[in-house]
N, C-alpha and C positions, 0 to 999 in steps of 0.2 A: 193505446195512448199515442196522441200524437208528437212529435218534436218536431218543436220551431227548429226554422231555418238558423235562427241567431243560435238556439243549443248546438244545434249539429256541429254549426260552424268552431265555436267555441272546445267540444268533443273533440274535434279534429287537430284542432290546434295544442292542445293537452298529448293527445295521442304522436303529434310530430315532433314535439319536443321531446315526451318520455324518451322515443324514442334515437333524438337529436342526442341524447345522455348516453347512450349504451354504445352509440359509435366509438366513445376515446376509449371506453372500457374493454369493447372488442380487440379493439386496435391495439391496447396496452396487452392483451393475454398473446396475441401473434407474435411483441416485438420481444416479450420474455416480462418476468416480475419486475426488472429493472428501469422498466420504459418511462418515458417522463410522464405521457398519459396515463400511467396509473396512477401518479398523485392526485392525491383528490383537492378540487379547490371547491372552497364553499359557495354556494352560486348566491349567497344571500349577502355577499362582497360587494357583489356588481349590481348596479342599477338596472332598470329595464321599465319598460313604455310600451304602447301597444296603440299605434298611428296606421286606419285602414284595417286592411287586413293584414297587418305586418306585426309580427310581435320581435319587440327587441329586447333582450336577455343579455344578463351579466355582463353589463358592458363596464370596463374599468379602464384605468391607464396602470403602466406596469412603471413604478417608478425607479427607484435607487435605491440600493441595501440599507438598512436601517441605520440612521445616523448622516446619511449619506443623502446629498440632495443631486438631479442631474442640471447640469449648468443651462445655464439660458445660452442658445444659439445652436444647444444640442439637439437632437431626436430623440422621439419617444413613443411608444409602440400602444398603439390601442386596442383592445380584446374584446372581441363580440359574438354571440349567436343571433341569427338571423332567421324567422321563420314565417312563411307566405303561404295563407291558406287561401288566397284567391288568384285571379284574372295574373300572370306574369306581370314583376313589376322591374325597377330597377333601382338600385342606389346611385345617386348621379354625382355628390360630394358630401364632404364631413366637412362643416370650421368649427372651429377655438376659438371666438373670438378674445384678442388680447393672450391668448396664452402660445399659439402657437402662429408661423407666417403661413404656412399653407397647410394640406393634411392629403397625403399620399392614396390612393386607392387602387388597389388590382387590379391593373389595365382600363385604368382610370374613372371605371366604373365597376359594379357589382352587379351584376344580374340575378334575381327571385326567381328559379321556375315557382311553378303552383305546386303545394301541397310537399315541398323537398328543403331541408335546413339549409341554410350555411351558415359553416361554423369559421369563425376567422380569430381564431380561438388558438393560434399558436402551435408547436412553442415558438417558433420565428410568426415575431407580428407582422401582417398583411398590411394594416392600416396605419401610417406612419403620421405620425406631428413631429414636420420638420422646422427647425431652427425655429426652436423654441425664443418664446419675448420676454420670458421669464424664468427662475429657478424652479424645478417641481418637486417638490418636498413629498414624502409620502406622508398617507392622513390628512393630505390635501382634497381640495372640491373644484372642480373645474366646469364648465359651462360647454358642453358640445351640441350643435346642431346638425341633424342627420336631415340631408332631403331627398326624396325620392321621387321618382319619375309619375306617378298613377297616387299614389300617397299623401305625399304632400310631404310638408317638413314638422319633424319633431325637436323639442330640446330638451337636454335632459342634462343632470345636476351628474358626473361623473366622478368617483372617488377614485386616489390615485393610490394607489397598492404597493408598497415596500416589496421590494424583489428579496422576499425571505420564506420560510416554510415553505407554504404549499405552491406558491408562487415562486422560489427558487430556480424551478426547472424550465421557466419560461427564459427567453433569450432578451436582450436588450436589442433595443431600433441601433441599424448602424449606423455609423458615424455620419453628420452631412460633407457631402461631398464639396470642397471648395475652389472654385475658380479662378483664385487668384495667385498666377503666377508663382512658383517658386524659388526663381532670381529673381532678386531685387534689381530694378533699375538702373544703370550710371546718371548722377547726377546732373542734367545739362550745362553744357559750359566748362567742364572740367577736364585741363589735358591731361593725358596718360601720362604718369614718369617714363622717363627713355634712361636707360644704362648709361648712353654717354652720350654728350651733346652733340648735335649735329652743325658743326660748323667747317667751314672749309679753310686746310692748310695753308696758311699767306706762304707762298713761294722765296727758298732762299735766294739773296741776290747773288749772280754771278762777279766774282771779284776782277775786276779791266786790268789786263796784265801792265807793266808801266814798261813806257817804250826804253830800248838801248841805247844808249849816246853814240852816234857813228863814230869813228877815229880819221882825222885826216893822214894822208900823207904829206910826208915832207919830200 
């Protein structure tokens, strides 16, 4: 029997994932039973697309403990697998549009070899949506577009995940960093109080001695 190039191709892509799963597994028996990579997250959490020959997997935003929403102007951390069964490609940016001002990438880009995962998958998020336009409530939906270099661009409907259960063990985006000064400015125009005024001592006057009456003689 023969197989199409599209089965194999597809074969292949099953087979780098399977495999793309057993790496946090490995990796959790090395650091001991206690490792955050052995909690198990449900991959049926996260959304996932399949643009070219790119498959994109569990991709979520990791939000705020339950109850708990992260503020608008804050960061916030985006979790993905990544896997390229063809020609090397690249990821060239992530936006939000409306939900986030910019969206941070690993040396400002991501590189696909062929046939090899990447997993940007935590527990400190690689992919950051910095200063946030809005509050992000977990059990929220959010609108991400991915583009890549050979691929093209995809979008895709993002749910944003409560930092609870299985998701506890993942890290929060750090804080953004801000530019503005930590002293406050002196107001222009406004002089400094002085201790004591600076004015200069008026000089006492010397008192004119009064002349002696001479005496005649007689």
């Amino acid at each position: 029997m023969v197989r199409s190039s599209r089965g194999g191709r597809f074969s292949r892509r099953i087979l780098i994932a399977a495999a793309a799963a057993l790496i946090p597994l490995v990796a959790g028996c090395e650091a001991g039973f206690n490792a955050p990579t052995l909690q198990w997250h449900q991959p049926t959490d996260g959304t996932g697309k399949t643009v070219g020959n790119i498959t994109i997997s569990n991709v979520f935003v990791l939000g705020a403990p339950i109850g708990a929403v992260i503020p608008r102007g804050h960061n916030a951390g985006l979790f993905l697998g990544l896997v390229n069964v063809g020609a090397p490609d690249r990821l060239l940016s992530v936006t939000a549009p409306g939900v986030a001002s910019s969206v941070l990438l690993p040396g400002n880009q991501v590189v696909l070899p062929e046939n090899k995962p990447v997993l940007l998958t935590g527990p400190q998020p690689r992919v950051i949506l910095e200063h946030l336009l809005r509050p992000l409530t977990g059990g929220s939906v959010i609108t991400v577009t991915l583009t890549f270099a050979n691929a093209g661009s995809v979008t895709l409907q993002v749910p944003v995940m409560p930092r609870a259960q299985y998701y506890s063990t993942l890290l929060p985006a750090p804080s953004p960093t801000s530019s503005a000064s930590s002293v406050s400015p002196k107001p222009s125009g406004s002089a400094s109080p002085s201790s004591s005024p600076s004015s200069t001592p008026t000089p006492t006057p010397t008192p004119t001695p009064t002349p002696t009456p001479s005496r005649k003689k007689h």
